[in-house]
C-alpha positions in Angstrom: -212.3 41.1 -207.1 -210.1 43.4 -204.8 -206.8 43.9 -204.7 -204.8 42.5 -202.0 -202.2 44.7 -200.8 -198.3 43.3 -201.0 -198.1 44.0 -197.2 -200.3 41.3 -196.2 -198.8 39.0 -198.1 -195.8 39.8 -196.0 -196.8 39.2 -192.9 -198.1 36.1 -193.8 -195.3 34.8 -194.8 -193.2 36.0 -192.0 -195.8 35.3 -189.5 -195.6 30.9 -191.0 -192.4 31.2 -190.5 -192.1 32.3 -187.1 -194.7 29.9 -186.4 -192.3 27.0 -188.1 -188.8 27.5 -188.2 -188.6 24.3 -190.7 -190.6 26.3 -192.9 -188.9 29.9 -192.6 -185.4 27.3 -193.2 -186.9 25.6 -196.7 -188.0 29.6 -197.8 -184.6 30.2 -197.3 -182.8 27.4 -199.1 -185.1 28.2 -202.0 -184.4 31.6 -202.3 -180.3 30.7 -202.3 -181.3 27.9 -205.2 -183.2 30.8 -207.2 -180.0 32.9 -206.7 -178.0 30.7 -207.6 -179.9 29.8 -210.6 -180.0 33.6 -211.6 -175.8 34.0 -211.3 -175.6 31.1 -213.5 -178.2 33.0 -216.1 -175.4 35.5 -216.4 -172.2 35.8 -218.4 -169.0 35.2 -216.7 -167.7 38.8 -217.7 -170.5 40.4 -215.7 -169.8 42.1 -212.3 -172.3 41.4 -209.2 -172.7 42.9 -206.2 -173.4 41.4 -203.1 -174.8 42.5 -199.6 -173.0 42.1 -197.2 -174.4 43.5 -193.8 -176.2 46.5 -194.9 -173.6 46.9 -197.8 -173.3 45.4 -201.5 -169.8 45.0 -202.2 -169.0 44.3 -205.8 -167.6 40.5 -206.4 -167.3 37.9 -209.4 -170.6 35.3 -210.2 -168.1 32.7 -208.8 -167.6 34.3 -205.7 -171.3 35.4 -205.2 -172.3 31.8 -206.1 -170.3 30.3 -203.8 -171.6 32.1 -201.1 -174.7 31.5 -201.8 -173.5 27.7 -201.9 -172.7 28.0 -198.5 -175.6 29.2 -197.1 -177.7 26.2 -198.5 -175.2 24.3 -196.6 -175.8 26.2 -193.5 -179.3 26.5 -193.7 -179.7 22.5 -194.5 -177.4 21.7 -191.4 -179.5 23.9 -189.0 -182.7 22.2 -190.9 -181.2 18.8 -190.1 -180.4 19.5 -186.7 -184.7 20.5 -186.5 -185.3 17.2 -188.0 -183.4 15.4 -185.3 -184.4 17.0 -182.5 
């Protein structure tokens, strides 16, 4: 069996997504779940970092989480208004 190279996998995803902006929306709200799941993994002493732009600034899990909170939020309200429409 060959190997399939990690590229392709790539563009099929971001070529689904372009296609259907619903679906490029539930990628993203899954990927803020996992990371949110993954800062609650860690203990609350431990330092994050977050990108912000094309920088990581260094932030608590609470702040980082919340964040992340907030783009569900987002990404669910611009997923509702594709629902309606």
């Amino acid at each position: 069996m060959a190997a399939v190279p990690p590229s392709s996998f790539k563009a099929n995803s971001s070529s689904s997504a372009a296609v259907d902006p619903k679906l490029g929306l539930l990628k993203q709200i899954r990927s803020h779940e996992v990371a949110i799941a993954e800062l609650g993994a860690l203990s609350s002493s431990r330092g994050v970092y977050q990108k912000n732009g094309n920088l990581f600034f260094r932030t608590t899990i609470e702040k980082a989480s919340a964040s992340e909170q907030k783009q569900i939020d987002l990404a669910k309200a611009r997923l509702g208004n594709l629902n309606s429409s």
